[in-house]
MIDOSE-696730 format. One record per residue (C-alpha): residue number from 1; z, y, x. Coordinates in steps of 0.02 Angstrom, whole numbers. Layout:
# residues N
bado; zz; yy; xx
NUM; Z; Y; X
...
***
This chain:
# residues 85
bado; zz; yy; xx
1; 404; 11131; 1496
2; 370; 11038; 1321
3; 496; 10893; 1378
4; 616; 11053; 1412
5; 589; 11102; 1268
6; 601; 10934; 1154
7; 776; 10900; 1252
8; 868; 11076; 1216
9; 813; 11060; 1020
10; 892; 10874; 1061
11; 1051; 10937; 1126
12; 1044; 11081; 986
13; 1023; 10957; 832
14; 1152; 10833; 916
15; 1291; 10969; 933
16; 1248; 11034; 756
17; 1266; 10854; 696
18; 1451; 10825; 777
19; 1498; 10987; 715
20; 1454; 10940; 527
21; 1547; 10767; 565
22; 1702; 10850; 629
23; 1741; 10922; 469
24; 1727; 10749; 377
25; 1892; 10654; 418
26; 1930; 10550; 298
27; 1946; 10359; 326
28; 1829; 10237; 277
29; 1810; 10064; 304
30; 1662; 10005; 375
31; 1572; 9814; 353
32; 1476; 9764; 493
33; 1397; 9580; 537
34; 1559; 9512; 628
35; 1701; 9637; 569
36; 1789; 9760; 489
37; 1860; 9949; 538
38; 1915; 10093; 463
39; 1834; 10224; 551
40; 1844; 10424; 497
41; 1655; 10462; 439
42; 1652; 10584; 595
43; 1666; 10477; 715
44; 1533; 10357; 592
45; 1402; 10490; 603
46; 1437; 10511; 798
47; 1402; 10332; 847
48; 1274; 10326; 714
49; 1181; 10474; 783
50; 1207; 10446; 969
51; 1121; 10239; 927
52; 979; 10334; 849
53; 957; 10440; 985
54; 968; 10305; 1125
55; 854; 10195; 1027
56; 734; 10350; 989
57; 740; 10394; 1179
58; 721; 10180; 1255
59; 559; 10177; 1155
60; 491; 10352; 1219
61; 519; 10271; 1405
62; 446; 10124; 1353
63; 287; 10211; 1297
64; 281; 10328; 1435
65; 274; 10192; 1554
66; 157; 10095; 1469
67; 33; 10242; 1484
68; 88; 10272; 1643
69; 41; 10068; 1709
70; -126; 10117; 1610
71; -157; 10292; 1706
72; -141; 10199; 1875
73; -251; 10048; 1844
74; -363; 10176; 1774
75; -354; 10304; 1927
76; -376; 10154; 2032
77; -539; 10084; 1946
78; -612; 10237; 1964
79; -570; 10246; 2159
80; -672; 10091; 2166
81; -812; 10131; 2053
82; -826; 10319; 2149
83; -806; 10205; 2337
84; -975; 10107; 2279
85; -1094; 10246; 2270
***
């Protein structure tokens, strides 16, 4: 329910976000390591945003299944240790 929860205020903040950036069209031109573009600052803030949210959402995973390796090996010790007495 929480994870329900977290996703729709996600999805909420994400189509508030491209809203805001579809009213700012103006062209800009953007520097990055290897290039150049002009890009309109809407579609900036987009690909900006959406990164973010990848990024934000490969760590979570990573983290969950960290703790997740951890629960088992734990579960599992504690088979053994209860199989002993």
């Amino acid at each position: 329910m929480k994870g329900i929860i977290s996703l729709l205020v996600i999805v909420v903040l994400l189509a508030f976000a491209f809203a805001i950036g579809s009213q700012n069209d103006a062209v800009i031109p953007v520097n990055y390591l290897i290039a150049q573009a002009e890009l309109r600052i809407s579609t900036l803030i987009a690909v900006a945003l959406s990164l973010g949210v990848v990024i934000g959402f490969l760590l979570m995973f990573a983290s969950w299944v960290s703790v997740r390796v951890q629960l088992t090996s734990t579960r599992a010790r504690l088979k053994k240790a209860l199989k002993e007495h």
